[in-house]
C-alpha positions in Angstrom: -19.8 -14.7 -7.8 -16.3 -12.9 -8.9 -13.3 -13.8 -7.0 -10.8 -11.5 -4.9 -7.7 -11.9 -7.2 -5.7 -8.5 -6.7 -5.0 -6.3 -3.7 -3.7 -3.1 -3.7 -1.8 -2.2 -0.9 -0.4 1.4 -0.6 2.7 1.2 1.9 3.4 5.5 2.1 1.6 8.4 1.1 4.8 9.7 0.4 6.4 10.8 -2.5 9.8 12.0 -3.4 8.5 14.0 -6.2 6.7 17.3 -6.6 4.5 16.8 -9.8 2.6 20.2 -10.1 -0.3 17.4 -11.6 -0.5 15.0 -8.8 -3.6 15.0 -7.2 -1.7 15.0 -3.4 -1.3 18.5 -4.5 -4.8 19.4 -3.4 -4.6 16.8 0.0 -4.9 18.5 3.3 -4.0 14.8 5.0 -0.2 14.6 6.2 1.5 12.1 4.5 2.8 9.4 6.2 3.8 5.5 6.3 1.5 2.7 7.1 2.0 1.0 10.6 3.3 -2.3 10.7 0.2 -3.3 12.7 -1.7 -2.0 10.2 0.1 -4.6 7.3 -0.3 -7.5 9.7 -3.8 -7.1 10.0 -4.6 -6.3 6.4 -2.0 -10.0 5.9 -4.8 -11.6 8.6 -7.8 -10.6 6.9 -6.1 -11.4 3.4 -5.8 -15.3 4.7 -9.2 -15.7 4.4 -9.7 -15.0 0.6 -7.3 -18.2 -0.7 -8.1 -17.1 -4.5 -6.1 -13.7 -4.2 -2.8 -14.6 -6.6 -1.3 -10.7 -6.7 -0.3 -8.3 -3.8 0.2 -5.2 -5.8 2.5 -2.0 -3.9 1.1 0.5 -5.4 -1.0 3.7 -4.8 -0.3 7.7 -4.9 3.1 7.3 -2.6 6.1 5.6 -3.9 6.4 2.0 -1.8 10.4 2.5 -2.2 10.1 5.0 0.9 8.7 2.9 3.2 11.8 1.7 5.4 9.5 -1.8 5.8 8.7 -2.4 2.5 11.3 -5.2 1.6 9.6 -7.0 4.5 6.0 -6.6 3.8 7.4 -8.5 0.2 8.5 -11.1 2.1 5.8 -11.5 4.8 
């Protein structure tokens, strides 16, 4: 059986660019940041899978807009 190694975690939807190929282009979803409840239960759920080594911030938003994100690092 493969191990869980590498999460992805996307922090915002939101983007400070406007790249006419970016896919959000055709999204009808508001863009928005994810709750801080919402980080400690995906940190809860995490604990259980010991084998995961990388917490990657990543996704179509750019983590550097989300006001939390230096503490969802440290947590």
């Amino acid at each position: 059986m493969k191990e869980l190694k590498k999460i992805y975690v996307e922090p915002t939807s939101r983007c400070n660019l406007s790249c006419v190929t970016c896919i959000r282009n055709a999204w009808e979803e508001p863009m928005g940041d994810m709750d801080s409840s919402v980080f400690h239960a995906l940190l809860d759920g995490i604990a259980s899978f010991p084998e995961v080594q990388t917490i990657a911030f990543s996704g179509l938003g750019e983590p550097l807009l989300h006001p939390d994100l230096p503490e969802m690092i440290r947590l």
